[in-house]
C-alpha positions in Angstrom: 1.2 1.7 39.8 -0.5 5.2 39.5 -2.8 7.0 41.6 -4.9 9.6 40.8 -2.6 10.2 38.3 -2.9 13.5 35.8 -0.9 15.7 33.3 -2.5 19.0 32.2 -0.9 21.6 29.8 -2.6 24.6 29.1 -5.5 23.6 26.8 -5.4 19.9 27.2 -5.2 17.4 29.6 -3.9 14.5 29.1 -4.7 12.7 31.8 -7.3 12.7 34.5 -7.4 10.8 37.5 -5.4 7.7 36.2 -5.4 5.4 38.9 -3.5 1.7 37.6 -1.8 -1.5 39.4 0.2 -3.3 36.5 1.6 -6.8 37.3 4.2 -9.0 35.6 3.5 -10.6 32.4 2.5 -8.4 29.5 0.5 -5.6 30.1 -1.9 -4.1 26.7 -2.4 -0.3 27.2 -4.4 0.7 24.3 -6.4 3.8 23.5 -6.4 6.2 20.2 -4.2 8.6 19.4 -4.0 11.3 21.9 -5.7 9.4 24.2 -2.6 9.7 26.8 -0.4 6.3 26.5 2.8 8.2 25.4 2.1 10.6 28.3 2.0 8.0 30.7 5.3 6.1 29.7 6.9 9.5 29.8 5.7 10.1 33.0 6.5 6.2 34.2 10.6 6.8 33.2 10.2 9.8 35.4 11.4 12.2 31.6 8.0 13.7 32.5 6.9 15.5 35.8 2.9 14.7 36.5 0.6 18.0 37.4 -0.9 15.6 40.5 -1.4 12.1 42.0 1.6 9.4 42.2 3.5 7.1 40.0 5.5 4.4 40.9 7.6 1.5 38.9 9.3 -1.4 40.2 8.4 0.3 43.6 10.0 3.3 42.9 8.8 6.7 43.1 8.4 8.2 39.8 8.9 12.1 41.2 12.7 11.2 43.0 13.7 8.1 41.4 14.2 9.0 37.7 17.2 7.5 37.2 16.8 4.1 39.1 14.0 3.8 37.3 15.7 4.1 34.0 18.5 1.8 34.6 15.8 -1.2 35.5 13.4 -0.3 32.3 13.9 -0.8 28.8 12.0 1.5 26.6 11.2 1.7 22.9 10.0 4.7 21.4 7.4 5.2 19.2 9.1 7.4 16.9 12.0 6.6 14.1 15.2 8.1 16.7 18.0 5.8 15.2 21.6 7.2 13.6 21.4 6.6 10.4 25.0 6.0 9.3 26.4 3.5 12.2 25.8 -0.5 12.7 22.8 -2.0 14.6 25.8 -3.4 16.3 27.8 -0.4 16.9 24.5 1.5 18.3 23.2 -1.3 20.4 26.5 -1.0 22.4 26.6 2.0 22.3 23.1 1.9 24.3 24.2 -0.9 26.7 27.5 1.3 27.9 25.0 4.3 28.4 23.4 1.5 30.7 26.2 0.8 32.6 27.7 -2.3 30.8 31.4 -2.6 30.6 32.8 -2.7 27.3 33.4 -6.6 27.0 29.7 -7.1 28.7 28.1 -4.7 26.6 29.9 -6.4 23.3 28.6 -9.9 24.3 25.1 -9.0 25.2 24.5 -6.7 21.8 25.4 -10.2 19.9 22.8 -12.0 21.9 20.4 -9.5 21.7 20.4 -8.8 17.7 20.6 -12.9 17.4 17.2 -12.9 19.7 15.4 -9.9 17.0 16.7 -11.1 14.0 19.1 -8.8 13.3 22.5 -11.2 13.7 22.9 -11.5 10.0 22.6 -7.7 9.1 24.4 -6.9 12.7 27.1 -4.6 10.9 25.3 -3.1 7.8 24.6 1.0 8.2 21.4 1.3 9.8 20.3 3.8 7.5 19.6 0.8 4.4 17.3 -0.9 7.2 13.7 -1.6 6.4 11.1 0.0 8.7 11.1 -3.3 10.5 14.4 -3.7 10.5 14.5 -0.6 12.4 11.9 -1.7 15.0 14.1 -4.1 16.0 16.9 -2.2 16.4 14.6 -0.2 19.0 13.5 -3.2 20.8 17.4 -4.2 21.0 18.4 -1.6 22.9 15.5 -2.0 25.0 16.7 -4.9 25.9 20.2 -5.3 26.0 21.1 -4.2 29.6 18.6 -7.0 30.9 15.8 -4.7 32.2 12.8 -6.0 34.7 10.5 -4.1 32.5 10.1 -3.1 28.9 7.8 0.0 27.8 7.4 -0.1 24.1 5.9 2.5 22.6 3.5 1.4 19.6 6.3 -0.9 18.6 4.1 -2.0 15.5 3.9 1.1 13.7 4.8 1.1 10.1 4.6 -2.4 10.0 2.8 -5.2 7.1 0.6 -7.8 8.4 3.8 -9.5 8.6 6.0 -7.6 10.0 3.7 -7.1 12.7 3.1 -10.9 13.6 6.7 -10.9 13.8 7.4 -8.3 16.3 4.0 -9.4 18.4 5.7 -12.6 18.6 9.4 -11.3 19.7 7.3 -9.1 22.2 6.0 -12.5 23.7 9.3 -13.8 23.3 10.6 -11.6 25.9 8.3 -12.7 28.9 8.5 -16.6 28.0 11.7 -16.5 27.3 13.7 -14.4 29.7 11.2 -13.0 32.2 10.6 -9.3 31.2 7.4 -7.8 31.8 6.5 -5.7 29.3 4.1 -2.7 28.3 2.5 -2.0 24.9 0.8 0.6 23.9 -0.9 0.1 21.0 -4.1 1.8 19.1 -4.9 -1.5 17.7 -7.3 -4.0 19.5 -6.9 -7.3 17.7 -2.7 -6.9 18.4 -3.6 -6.6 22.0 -5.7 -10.0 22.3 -3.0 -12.4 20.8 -0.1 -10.8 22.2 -0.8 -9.3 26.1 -1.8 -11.2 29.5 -3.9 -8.0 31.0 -5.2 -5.0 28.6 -5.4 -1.2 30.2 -7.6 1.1 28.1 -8.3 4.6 28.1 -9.6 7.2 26.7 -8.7 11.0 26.8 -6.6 10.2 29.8 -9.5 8.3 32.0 -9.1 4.8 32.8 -12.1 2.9 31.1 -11.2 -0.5 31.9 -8.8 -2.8 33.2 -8.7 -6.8 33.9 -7.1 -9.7 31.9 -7.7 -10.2 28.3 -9.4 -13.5 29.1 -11.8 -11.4 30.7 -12.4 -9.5 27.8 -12.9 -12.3 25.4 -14.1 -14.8 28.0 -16.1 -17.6 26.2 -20.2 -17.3 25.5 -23.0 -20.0 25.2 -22.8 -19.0 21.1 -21.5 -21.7 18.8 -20.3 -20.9 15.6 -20.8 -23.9 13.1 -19.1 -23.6 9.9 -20.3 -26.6 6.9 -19.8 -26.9 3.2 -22.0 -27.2 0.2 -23.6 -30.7 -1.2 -25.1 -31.9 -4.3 -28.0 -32.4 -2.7 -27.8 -28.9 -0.7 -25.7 -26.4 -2.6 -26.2 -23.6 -0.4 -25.5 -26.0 2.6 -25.4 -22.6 5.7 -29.0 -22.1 4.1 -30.3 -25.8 4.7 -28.6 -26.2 7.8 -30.5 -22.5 9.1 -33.7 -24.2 7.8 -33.0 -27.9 9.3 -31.9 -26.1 12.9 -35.1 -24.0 13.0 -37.5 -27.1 12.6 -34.9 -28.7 15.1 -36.2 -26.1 17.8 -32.4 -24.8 18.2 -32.2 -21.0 18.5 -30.2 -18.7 15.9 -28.7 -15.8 15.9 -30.0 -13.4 12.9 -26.4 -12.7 12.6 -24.1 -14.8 10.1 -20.5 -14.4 9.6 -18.1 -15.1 7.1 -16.6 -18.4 6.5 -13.6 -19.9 4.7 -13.8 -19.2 0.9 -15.6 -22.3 -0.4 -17.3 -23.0 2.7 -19.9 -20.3 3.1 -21.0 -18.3 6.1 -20.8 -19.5 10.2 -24.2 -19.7 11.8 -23.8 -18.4 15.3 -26.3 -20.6 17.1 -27.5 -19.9 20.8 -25.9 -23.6 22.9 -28.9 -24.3 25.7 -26.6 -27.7 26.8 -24.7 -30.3 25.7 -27.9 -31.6 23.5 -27.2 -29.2 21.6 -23.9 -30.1 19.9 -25.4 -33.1 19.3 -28.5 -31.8 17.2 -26.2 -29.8 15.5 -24.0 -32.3 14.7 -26.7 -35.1 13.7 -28.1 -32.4 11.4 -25.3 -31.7 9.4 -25.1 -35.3 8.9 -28.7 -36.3 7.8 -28.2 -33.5 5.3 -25.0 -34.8 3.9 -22.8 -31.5 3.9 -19.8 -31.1 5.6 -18.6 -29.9 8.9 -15.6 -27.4 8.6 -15.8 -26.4 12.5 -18.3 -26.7 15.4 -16.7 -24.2 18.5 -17.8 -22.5 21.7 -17.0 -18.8 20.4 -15.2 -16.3 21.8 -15.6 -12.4 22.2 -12.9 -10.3 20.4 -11.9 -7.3 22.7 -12.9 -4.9 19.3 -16.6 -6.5 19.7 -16.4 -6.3 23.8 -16.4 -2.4 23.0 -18.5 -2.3 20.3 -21.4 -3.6 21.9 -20.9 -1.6 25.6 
């Protein structure tokens, strides 16, 4: 939780005013670069003092409890920090005995840890011959391994292939389902955000532009996107079917996008009731083409913003 939260240095500030009540689950913060999310975290671990307002985390003050705070968070940072000429597993307990962990403790809980991240196999290689997303899970290991209540991970997807990144977007969900850990993200990527994240925070040169659950950002609309194939009869079958709908009296959107390969372009057609699945439907079978998909469409949080 912040309130009226801000961090000015001489020429810039970072952030104004940030008032914020994050819950369990896991929490989006997204925002450009510079827009204040590294700030914030560094503020949140208490490495950072705040020029005004209040902070809290886990219901601890932020100003005088620094170091409680620490030993209940995890936190990833975005940057590359990692030795390289020592073991995932040698680093990883290192990080839990900086935690507190005795030695056996720390030992056992590295294992589980690296086994939950993918890193079991390649637990004693140098860390130095990792891949970049390798690395990243080294980062979110020792996040992890003292069992925090809450995770801050610091654009955890940097570097990363397409890939890469649906791996670590699904170890990051991982960590609430499975064990329980709320978690943090920053991210300066939208789409990552929506798949990944319960609630999405975003700002913008340090201001709070909006806050709420990402099902409230990509809540469903009266707009269904139909999707057919091509005919004999109707070889440019999204054509027809634009045609056959418009005598039909169902209402269009001038917008089309793009379909499967083979299968054309989506009509996005306006849905006045249930009669109008059924038009839609009993026109794409009087003109013989195909039906790849018929679906009540969704706003993606990139389109949310876009259009406000």
């Amino acid at each position: 939780m912040t309130e009226s939260l801000s961090k000015r240095y001489p020429r810039v500030t970072a952030l104004d005013r940030l008032s914020l009540d994050i819950g369990p689950g896991v929490t989006g913060l997204v925002g450009a670069n510079g827009a204040g999310k590294s700030t914030l975290i560094k503020i949140l671990l208490g490495l950072s003092p705040a020029t005004e307002g209040q902070a809290a985390v886990l219901g601890l003050d932020v100003a005088t409890s620094g170091g409680a705070i620490r030993e209940r968070v995890g936190y990833m940072p975005e940057h590359d920090c990692l030795p390289p000429d020592v073991s995932a597993t040698e680093f990883v307990v290192h990080m839990a005995r900086m935690s507190g962990l005795p030695p056996t403790a720390a030992r056992e809980r590295t294992a589980d840890t690296l086994r939950h991240v993918g890193l079991y196999e390649e637990r004693y290689r140098p860390i130095g011959g990792y891949s970049t997303g390798m690395k990243q899970r080294v980062k979110l290991a020792q996040a992890l391994v003292h069992d925090p209540q809450l995770v801050l991970l610091d654009e955890p997807t940097n570097g990363l292939d397409p890939v890469g990144r649906d791996d670590m977007l699904g170890l990051i969900r991982r960590v609430h389902t499975d064990f329980g850990i709320s978690v943090l993200v920053t991210s300066h990527l939208l789409g990552e955000l929506e798949r990944t994240c319960d609630h999405v925070v975003v700002i913008d040169g340090g201001r709070l532009l909006r806050s709420s659950s990402t099902s409230d950002f990509t809540r469903s609309t009266t707009t269904l996107a139909v999707e057919v194939t091509d005919s004999d009869t109707h070889p440019d079958g999204t054509a027809a079917l634009r045609k056959a709908l418009s005598v039909a009296g169902v209402t269009l959107h001038a917008r089309e996008e793009q379909g499967l390969p083979g299968a054309g372009h989506i009509l996005l057609v306006e849905a006045d009731g249930e009669d109008t699945y059924d038009i839609v439907r009993d026109t794409v079978a009087g003109l013989g083409l195909g039906l790849v998909r018929m679906e009540q469409r969704r706003h993606h949080i990139a389109e949310v913003f876009r259009d406000h």
